[in-house]
C-alpha positions, -999 to +999 in steps of 0.1 A: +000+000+000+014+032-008+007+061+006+012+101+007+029+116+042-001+130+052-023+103+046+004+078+060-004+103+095-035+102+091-035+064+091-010+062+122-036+086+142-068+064+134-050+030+140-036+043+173-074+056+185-086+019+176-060+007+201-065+031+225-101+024+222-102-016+223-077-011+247-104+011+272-133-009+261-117-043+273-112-027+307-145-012+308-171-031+331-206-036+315-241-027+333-258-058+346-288-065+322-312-075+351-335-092+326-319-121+315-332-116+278-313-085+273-272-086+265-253-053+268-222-046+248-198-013+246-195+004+211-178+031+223-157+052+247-131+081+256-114+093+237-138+085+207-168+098+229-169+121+255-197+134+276-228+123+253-266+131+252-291+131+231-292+102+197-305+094+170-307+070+137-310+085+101-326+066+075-291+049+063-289+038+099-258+065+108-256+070+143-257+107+150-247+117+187-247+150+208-207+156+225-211+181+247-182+204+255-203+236+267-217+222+299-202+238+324-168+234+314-140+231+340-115+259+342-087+247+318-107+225+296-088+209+266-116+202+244-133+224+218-150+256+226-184+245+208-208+213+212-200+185+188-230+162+170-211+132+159-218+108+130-208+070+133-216+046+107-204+008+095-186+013+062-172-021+061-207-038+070-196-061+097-230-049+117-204-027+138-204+011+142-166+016+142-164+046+123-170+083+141-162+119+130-177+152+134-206+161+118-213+196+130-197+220+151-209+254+166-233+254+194-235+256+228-256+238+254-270+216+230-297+191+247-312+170+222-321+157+186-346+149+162-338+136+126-365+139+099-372+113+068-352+136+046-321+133+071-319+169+084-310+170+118-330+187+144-309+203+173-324+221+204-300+240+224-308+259+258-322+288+233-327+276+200-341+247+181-321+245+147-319+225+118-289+216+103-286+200+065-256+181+044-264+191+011-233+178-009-229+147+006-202+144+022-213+141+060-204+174+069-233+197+077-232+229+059-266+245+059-279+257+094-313+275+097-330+289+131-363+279+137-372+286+170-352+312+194-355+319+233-353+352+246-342+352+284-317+361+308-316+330+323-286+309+307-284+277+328-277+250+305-309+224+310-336+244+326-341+264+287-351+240+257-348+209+250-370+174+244-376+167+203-405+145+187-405+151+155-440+137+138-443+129+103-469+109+094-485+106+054-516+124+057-508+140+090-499+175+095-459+172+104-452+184+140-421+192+163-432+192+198-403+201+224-404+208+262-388+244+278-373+242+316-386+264+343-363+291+336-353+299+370-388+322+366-374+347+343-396+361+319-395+352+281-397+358+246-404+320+225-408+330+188-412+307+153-399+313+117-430+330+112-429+357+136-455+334+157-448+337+198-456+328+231-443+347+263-442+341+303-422+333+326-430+323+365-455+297+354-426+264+354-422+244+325-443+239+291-449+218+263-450+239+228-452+224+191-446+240+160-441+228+121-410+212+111-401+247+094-405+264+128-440+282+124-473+281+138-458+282+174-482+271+198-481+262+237-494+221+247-495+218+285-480+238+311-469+230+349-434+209+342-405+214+360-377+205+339-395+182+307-369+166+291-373+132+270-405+131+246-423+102+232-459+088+218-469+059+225-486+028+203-514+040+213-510+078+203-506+089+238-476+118+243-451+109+273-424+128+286-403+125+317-402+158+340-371+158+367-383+164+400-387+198+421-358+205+445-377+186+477-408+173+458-396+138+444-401+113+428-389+123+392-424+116+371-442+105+337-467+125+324-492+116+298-493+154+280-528+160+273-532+190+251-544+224+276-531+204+307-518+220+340-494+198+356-494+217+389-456+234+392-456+268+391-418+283+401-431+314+408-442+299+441-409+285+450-386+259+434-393+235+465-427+221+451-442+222+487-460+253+484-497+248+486-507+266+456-480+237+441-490+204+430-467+173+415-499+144+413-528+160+410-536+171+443-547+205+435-582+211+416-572+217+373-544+199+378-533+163+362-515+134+384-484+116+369-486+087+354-457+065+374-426+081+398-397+071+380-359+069+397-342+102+401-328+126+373-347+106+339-331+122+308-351+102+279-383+080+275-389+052+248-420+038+243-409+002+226-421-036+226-449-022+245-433-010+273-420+028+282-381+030+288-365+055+310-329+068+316-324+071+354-292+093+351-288+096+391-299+060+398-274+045+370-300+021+354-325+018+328-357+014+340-390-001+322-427+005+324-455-016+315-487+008+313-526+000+322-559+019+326-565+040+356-598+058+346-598+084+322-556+084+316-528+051+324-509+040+352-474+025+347-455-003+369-418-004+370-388-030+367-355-023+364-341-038+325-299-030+333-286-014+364-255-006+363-223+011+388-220+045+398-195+053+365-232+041+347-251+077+338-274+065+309-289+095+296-307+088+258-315+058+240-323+053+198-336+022+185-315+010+153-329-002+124-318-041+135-341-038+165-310-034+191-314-005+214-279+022+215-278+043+251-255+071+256-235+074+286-219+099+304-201+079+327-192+105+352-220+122+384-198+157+377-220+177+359-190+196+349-177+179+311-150+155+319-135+135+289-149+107+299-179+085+275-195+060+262-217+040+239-239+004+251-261-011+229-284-036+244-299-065+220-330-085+227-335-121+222-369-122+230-395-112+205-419-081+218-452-091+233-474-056+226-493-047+259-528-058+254-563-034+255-537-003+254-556+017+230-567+053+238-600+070+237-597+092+214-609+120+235-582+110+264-561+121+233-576+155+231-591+168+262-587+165+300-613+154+323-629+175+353-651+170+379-678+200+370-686+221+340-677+252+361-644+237+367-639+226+335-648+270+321-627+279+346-599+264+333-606+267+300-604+307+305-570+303+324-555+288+298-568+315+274-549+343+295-518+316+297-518+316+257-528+352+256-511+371+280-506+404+256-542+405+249-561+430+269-598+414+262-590+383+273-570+399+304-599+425+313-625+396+317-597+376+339-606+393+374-647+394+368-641+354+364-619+351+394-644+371+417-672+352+403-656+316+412-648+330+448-681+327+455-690+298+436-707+272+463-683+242+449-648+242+470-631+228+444-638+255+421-631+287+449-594+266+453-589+270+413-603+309+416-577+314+448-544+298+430-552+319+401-559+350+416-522+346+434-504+342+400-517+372+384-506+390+409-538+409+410-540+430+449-575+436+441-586+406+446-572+407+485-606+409+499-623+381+481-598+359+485-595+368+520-632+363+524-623+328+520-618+319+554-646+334+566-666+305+554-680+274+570-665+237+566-636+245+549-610+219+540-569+220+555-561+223+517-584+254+513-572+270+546-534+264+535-542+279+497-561+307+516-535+317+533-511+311+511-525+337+480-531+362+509-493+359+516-482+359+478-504+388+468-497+412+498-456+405+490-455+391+456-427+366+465-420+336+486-395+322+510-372+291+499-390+261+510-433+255+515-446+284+534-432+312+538-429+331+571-455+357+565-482+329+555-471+311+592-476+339+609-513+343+592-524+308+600-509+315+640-529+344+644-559+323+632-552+298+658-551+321+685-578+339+678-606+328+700-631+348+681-626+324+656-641+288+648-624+259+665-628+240+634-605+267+614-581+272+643-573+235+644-566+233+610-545+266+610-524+251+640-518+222+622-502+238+591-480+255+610-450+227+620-443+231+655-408+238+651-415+270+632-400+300+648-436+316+645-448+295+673-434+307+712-441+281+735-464+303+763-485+301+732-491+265+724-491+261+763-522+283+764-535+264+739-535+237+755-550+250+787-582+264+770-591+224+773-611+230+740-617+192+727-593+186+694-577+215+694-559+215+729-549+177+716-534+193+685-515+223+708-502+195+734-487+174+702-473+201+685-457+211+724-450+177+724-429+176+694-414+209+700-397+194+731-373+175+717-342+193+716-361+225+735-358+231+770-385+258+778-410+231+752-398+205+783-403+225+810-439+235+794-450+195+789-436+190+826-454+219+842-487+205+822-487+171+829-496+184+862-525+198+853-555+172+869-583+186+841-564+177+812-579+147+796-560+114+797-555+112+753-539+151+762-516+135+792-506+102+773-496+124+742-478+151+769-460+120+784-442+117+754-423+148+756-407+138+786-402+106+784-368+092+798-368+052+790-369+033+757-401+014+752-394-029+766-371-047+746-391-073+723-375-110+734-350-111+707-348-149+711-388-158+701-389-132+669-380-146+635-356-138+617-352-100+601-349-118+564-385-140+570-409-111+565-438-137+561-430-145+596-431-109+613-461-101+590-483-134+608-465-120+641-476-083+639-510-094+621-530-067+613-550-034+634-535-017+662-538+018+680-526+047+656-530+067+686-505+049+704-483+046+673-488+084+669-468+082+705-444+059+694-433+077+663-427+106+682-411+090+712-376+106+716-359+076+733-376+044+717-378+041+680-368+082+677-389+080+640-395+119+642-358+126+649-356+117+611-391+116+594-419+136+592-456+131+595-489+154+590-469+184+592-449+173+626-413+155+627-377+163+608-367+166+576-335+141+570-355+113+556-386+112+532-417+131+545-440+096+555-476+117+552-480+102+517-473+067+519-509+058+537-534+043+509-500+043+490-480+020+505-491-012+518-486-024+556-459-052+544-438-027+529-439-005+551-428-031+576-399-046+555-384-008+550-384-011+585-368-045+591-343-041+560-338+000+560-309-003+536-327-024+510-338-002+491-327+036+492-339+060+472-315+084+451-324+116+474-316+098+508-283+078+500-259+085+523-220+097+517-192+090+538-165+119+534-127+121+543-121+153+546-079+169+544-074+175+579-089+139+589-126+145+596-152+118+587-188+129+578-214+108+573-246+127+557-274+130+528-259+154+502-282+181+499-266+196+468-259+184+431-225+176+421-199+194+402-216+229+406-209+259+432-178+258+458-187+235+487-211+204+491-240+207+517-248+175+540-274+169+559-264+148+593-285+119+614-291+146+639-310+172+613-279+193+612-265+205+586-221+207+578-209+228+545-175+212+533-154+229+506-149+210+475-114+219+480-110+207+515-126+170+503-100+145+506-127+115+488-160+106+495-175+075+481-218+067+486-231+039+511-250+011+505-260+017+539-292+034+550-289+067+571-323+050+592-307+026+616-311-009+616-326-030+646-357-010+650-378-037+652-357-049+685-365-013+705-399-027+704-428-047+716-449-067+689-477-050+702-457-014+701-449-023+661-482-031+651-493+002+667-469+021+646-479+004+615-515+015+623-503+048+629-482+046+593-514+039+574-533+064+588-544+094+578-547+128+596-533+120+629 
């Protein structure tokens, strides 16, 4: 073979990459395939991939793959200054794709592709969906064209654009549907190739679609968080994956149903607990999810009948087989490959053999990091379609609601959503608002209260309000109440659920003895007793009015209080003297001083911690919940609050445990806590950390990786330690639950079967 200099160099370069890269890829440790049907094999790593995203097929079945270099690049970065989209293809046709080069070169924070049946290439970037074209053939794009632009000052690489389903169907209308990020809140400008725009900014994520040729701009659903991955379903159903708000998990599928409020709004906080927030449909207008997925999902797939999901943060690719729950689908998961902590599968494309290609990128750092690669999984099992999976075709077109008024009400929201600019449309907004305040449905008056907050409107103060002036009103009405009053007097909130000036609302409500004891209850209860809005001569009083539930509600909330407070002690002491004080009041008081762990269960005669048939014949079923109630909070014997939180009451180091009743049944709740460690979810893993001058910390990380100058943990105790990134000498994750393990043994049969009633209940 004879060959010129250069192309001699040339040769040299490509056959030393090959080495390099069979070299890394025989070191390289593949993801288990949990189902045994599946077989996972590397096609590609560092330094012939580096930090991938999104992929895709073209119709000659070229691999074309997003390397991104613009993603927070470390200081001192070696590689390009601009995002890469890669082309790999199999030009000696032994089924392999062993040949990669650069497509295209020239943006930055590029999120995702789309690739339509001519082959162009659809690219959206944190601010711009563009569309890129070879038009001489020789795999190197060369005609760019802007279709969609984003005009913000928010510039945080995945909260902007991003998401691409491309639709074209023969004798369809061809559509591009993409998702846009909360935005940190910041207003915005979205505009099409045809002038065509929408605007906002405060309400959270959306859903928009356009043409392929970037006009006719409209808005699909509203409420996300951050949407990422898009995909329709056999049955014509739209699904995309929304990451989670900041203390609201899990991660979630949607199914995106066109005018559809998905109940995040970041104007109220990026927590997700406000109460003019919901994540599942908790609020009136507002659609559940279909399934929690694990945390951080980058992509979804619907394929062989089954919806697949990129768990970046969990390292595994999970799998969901969907059925009917009313009107929309519920989805049950399994896990298809799991894989180590160096596993971040983040998109998946389906090649035209069948065999399924995930990207990869390898590293937690958020920052770009030279590291990447390539799996593709093969199947050897032939698909079996989920059965009675079609839709109706209005679940494809409309949501349901409980009431016509409801279902107007939202109707016109969505109108001002769409049509912000419009002064018609904005002028008839308040007259609706004030006319649903005094609708006689409660479901409606919540809708008219959580929209009067977000437009901000202070003339609607005294309807809204009037509110709680009202008989039988519900917690959830109280706390929305209460909140909009807050948010429309100061036009912001604090970081976290409540903020301090809606506390201090629902405490003045509680104290008031003018008011209803029905309304006072409920306003204590929101109110968590360790908020500093509370004093404790307050709650004490409270408690010595003797006024039936809501003295029982003040001595709890004292009760609670006293762990950790010495005046809250002194308070529960002085009143356990108190002879009129029923005996539910002292039993709950006794708690709060309580010196001695509960009698030790006779370690011998229980079976063993694995045998969960066994302790579920032994604890049996029923129980006191009011007892449990005690035993959750007990500071000396399981010590459940010092960790968890319940109806408002407990700490915040492990997941809030309100939820899980008519959620989670009584035998999993007992096994999580037998086997505390079995299963940990991505939030509450903990992280053991060497620090340089020879401290170990052992804590739940309470911030992301790779971004801002020290890492935040939160300790066993509830306190909190910043360490410096520079003073982190390693840290490494635990398989080991922060909950401790031998609960079960710090109690009597009779005490754990109370707690488990207590678990499953509601409201106590």
């Amino acid at each position: 073979m004879n060959l010129r200099p250069t192309d001699r160099l040339a040769f040299v370069a490509s056959f030393l990459i090959l080495i390099t890269v069979a070299t890394t890829c025989a070191a390289i440790e593949p993801p288990k395939c949990v189902d045994s049907s599946l077989t996972i094999e590397l096609v590609a790593s560092e330094p012939e991939i580096v930090t991938p995203v999104s992929c895709r097929f073209d119709s000659k079945g070229r691999l074309f793959v997003i390397e991104s270099h613009t993603h927070f690049p470390p200081e001192g970065y070696p590689g390009p200054k601009f995002d890469r989209i890669k082309l790999f293809d199999d030009p000696d046709g032994d089924g392999k794709l062993d040949r990669g080069r650069v497509f295209y070169e020239g943006t930055i924070k590029s999120m995702c592709l789309a690739i339509g049946r001519d082959d162009s290439i659809y690219v959206a970037t944190r601010a711009a969906i563009i569309r890129l074209r070879d038009t001489d053939g020789d795999d190197v794009a060369d005609q760019t064209e802007t279709l969609i632009s984003l005009e913000t000052k928010a510039d945080y690489p995945h909260n902007g654009l991003s998401g691409l389903l491309l639709e074209e169907h023969v004798g369809k209308p061809a559509t591009l549907t993409f998702g846009m990020g909360e935005n940190f809140g910041d207003t915005y400008v979205l505009s099409g190739s045809d002038g065509s725009r929408q605007v906002g900014g405060g309400e959270g994520g959306n859903i928009f679609k356009c043409s392929p040729e970037g006009s006719k701009l409209e808005r699909v659903a509203t409420g996300f968080w951050n949407p990422f991955g898009l995909c329709r379903d056999d049955a014509g159903r739209l699904l995309m994956v929304d990451n989670d708000a900041d203390a609201m998990p899990p991660c979630r599928i949607v199914n995106v149903v066109p005018h559809a409020d998905y109940g995040f709004q970041f104007r109220f906080g990026r927590a997700g607990t406000h109460p003019l927030q919901a994540w599942n449909g908790e609020l009136p207008g507002t659609l559940p999810m279909v399934a929690g997925t694990g945390e951080a999902p980058c992509a979804i797939l619907c394929y062989r009948g089954q919806y697949w999901v990129t768990s970046w943060g969990d390292n595994r690719i999970e799998r969901y087989s969907p059925t009917h729950s009313g009107p929309s689908i519920k989805a049950t998961r399994d896990i298809a490959v799991l894989g180590d902590s160096m596993f971040r599968p983040v998109d998946m494309a389906i090649a035209p053999d069948g065999s399924m290609y995930v990207t990869d990128w390898v590293d937690r750092s958020y920052n770009v990091h030279r590291k990447g690669r390539i799996w593709r999984i093969r199947f050897s099992l032939p698909a079996v379609p989920a059965p009675g999976m079609a839709a109706d075709a209005a679940e494809l077109t409309v949501a349901k609601y409980p009431s016509d008024a409801l279902s107007s009400l939202v109707a016109q929201r969505w109108q001002t959503i769409t049509e912000p600019l419009d002064d018609t449309v904005i002028a008839s907004r308040a007259s609706a608002i004030r006319t649903s305040l005094d609708d006689a449905d409660e479901q409606v008056r919540q809708y008219a209260v959580r929209w009067a907050a977000e437009t901000g409107d202070k003339s609607l103060l005294p309807e809204v309000r009037a509110q709680l002036e009202r008989e039988s009103l519900s917690p959830q009405m109280v706390a929305m109440a209460a909140a909009a009053i807050s948010f429309l007097e100061t036009g912001k909130v604090e970081k976290g659920g409540f903020d301090a000036l809606t506390r201090q609302w629902l405490v003045s409500i509680a104290l008031d003895k003018s008011k209803r004891q029905s309304l006072r209850q409920i306003a204590l209860r929101l109110v968590p007793p360790q908020s500093p809005q509370w004093n404790v001569d307050e709650l004490k009083s409270l408690v010595q009015e003797n006024a039936a539930q809501l003295s029982r509600e003040a001595a709890r909330h004292l009760t609670v209080a006293a762990n950790g407070n010495e005046q809250a002690s002194r308070a529960v002491a002085e009143l356990m003297k108190t002879a009129s004080l029923s005996g539910d009041i002292q039993r709950d008081l006794a708690v709060g001083i309580k010196t001695q762990p509960s009698t030790l269960t006779n370690g011998d005669s229980n079976p063993a911690i694995a045998d969960l048939d066994a302790w579920m014949k032994l604890v049996g079923d029923g129980g006191d919940a009011e007892n449990g109630w005690r035993i959750f909070f007990s500071t000396t014997g399981s010590k459940c609050s010092s960790c968890h939180a319940k109806d408002g009451r407990g700490a915040g180091v492990g997941p809030d445990l309100t939820s899980i009743a008519g959620n989670i049944d009584r035998r999993r709740i007992l096994d999580s806590i037998l086997n505390p460690s079995r299963e940990i979810g991505p939030m509450y893993t903990t992280w053991k950390v060497l620090t340089t001058d020879g401290r170990v910390i052992a804590g739940l990380k309470l911030n992301g990786g790779g971004v801002g100058e020290s890492n935040r943990y939160l300790l066993a105790d509830s306190t909190t330690v910043d360490v410096a990134q520079g003073d982190i000498e390693s840290q490494e994750s635990s398989d080991k639950s922060i909950m401790p393990e031998g609960l079960a043994q710090l109690l009597t049969i009779d005490e754990l079967r109370d707690l488990l009633a207590f678990l499953t209940s509601t409201g106590s």
